[in-house]
N, C-alpha and C positions, 0 to 999 in steps of 0.2 A: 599292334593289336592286342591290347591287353595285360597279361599277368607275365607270363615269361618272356623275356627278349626272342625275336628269331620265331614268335607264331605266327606273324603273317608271312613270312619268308617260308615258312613248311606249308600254309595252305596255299600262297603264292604259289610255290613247287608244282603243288599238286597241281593244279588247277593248269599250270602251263605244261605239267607231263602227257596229263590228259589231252588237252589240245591238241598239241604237237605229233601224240598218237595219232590222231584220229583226220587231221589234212593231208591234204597232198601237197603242201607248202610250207612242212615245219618252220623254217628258218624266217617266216614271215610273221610267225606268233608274236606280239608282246604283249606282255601280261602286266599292270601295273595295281598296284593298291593303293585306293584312294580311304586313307583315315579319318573317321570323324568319331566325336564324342562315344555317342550307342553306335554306332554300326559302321565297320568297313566294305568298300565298295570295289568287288575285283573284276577291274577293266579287261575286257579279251580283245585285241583288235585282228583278224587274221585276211588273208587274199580274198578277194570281192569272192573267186569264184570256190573258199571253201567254207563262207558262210552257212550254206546249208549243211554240212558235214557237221559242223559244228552243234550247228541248232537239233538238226535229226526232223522226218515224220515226226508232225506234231508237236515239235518240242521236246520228244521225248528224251534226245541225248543233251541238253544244255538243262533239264530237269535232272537228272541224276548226277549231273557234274555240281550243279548247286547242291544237292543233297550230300553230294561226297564232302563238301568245301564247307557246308555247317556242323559235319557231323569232324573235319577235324578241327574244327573252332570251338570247337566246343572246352570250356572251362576258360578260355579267355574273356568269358563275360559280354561278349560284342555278337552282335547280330553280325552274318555275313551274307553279301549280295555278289552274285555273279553276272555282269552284265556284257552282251557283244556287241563291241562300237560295230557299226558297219564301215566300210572305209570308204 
């Protein structure tokens, strides 16, 4: 993802640290990054039933994980997306 080697391996990180907090199935988390040109794409896939955990009321907890996830992409020059495969 960009300028330094190992940037999307730290937002990667994050983004599966967060997850794995926040289920009741850590060890079901996988977290992938899909790279493109302008913008990488970080895949969550986690157990059917802690989809909601994930997402939050409203969306509110997969909204602040994407805010965490652009703000540490940030100086990499790439747009980032946090998306949750459902399984």
């Amino acid at each position: 993802m960009g300028g330094e080697p190992g940037e999307g391996a730290a937002v990667k990180a994050l983004v599966e640290l967060v997850a794995r907090s926040l289920v009741d199935h850590p060890d079901d988390v996988v977290v992938e990054v899909v790279d493109g040109p302008q913008t990488a794409t970080i895949e969550v896939r986690v157990a059917a039933d802690d989809v909601g955990k994930l997402i939050g009321r409203g969306g509110r907890i997969i909204k602040a994980i994407r805010t965490l996830a652009r703000a540490a992409a940030t100086g990499s020059g790439k747009r980032v997306n946090v998306e949750v495969l459902r399984p």
